[in-house]
C-alpha positions in Angstrom: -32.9 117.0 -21.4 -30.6 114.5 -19.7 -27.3 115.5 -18.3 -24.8 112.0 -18.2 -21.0 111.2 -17.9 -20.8 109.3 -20.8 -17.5 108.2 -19.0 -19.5 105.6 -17.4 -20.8 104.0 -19.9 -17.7 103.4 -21.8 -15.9 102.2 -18.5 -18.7 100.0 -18.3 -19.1 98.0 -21.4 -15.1 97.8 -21.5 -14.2 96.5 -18.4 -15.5 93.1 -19.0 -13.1 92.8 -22.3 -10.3 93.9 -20.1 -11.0 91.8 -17.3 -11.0 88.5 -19.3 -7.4 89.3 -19.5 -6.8 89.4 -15.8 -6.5 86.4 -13.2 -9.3 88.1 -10.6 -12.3 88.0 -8.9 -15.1 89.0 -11.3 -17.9 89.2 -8.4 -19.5 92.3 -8.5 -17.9 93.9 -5.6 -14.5 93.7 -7.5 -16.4 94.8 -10.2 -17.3 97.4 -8.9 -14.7 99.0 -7.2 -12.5 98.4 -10.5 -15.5 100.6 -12.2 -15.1 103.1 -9.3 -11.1 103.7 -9.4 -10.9 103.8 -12.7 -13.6 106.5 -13.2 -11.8 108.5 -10.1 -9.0 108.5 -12.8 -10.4 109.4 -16.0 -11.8 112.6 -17.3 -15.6 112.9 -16.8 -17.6 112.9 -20.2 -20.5 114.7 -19.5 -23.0 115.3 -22.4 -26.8 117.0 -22.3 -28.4 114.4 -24.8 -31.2 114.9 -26.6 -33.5 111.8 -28.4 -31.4 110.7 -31.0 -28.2 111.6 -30.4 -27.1 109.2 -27.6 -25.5 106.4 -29.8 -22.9 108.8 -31.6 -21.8 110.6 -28.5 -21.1 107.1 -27.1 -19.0 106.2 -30.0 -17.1 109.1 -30.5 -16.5 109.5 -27.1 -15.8 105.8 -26.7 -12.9 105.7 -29.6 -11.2 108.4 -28.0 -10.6 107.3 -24.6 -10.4 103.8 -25.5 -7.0 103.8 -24.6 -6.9 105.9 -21.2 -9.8 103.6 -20.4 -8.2 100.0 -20.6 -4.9 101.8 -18.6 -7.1 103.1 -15.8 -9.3 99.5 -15.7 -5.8 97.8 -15.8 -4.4 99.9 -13.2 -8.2 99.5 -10.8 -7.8 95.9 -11.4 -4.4 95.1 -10.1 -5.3 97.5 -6.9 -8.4 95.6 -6.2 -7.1 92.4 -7.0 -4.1 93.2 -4.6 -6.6 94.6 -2.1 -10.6 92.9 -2.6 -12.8 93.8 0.0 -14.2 90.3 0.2 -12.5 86.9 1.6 -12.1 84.8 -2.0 
């Protein structure tokens, strides 16, 4: 069995919808820290999966934090866009 915070994953495949939104750096750094501060904010999602049931815990976890989600990725991405670690 595999323990995973499922957290990541839906942080992950929404923060490029929400950042298409945003006037930013996309590099990977500001990806990355975007990722990082919004996961310090949210819940962690952690799930023992067994073969099979991977795909529905992702979406049922995914519809119900879709909302906190964007919020926390909105909030990351104004900080780091405020405050990139890299000369643009």
């Amino acid at each position: 069995m595999t323990i995973k915070n499922y957290m990541e994953e839906i942080v992950f495949s929404s923060i490029y919808e929400v950042l298409k939104d945003i006037n930013m750096c996309k590099c990977e750094i500001c990806k990355s820290d975007i990722a990082a501060k919004a996961l310090n904010d949210l819940p962690p999602q952690y799930v023992a999966t067994k073969k099979g049931e991977v795909y529905s815990k992702i979406n049922n976890l995914k519809m119900q934090f879709e909302v906190d989600v964007i919020a926390a990725i909105t909030k990351a991405a104004v900080l780091v866009k405020r405050n990139p670690r890299h000369d643009m």
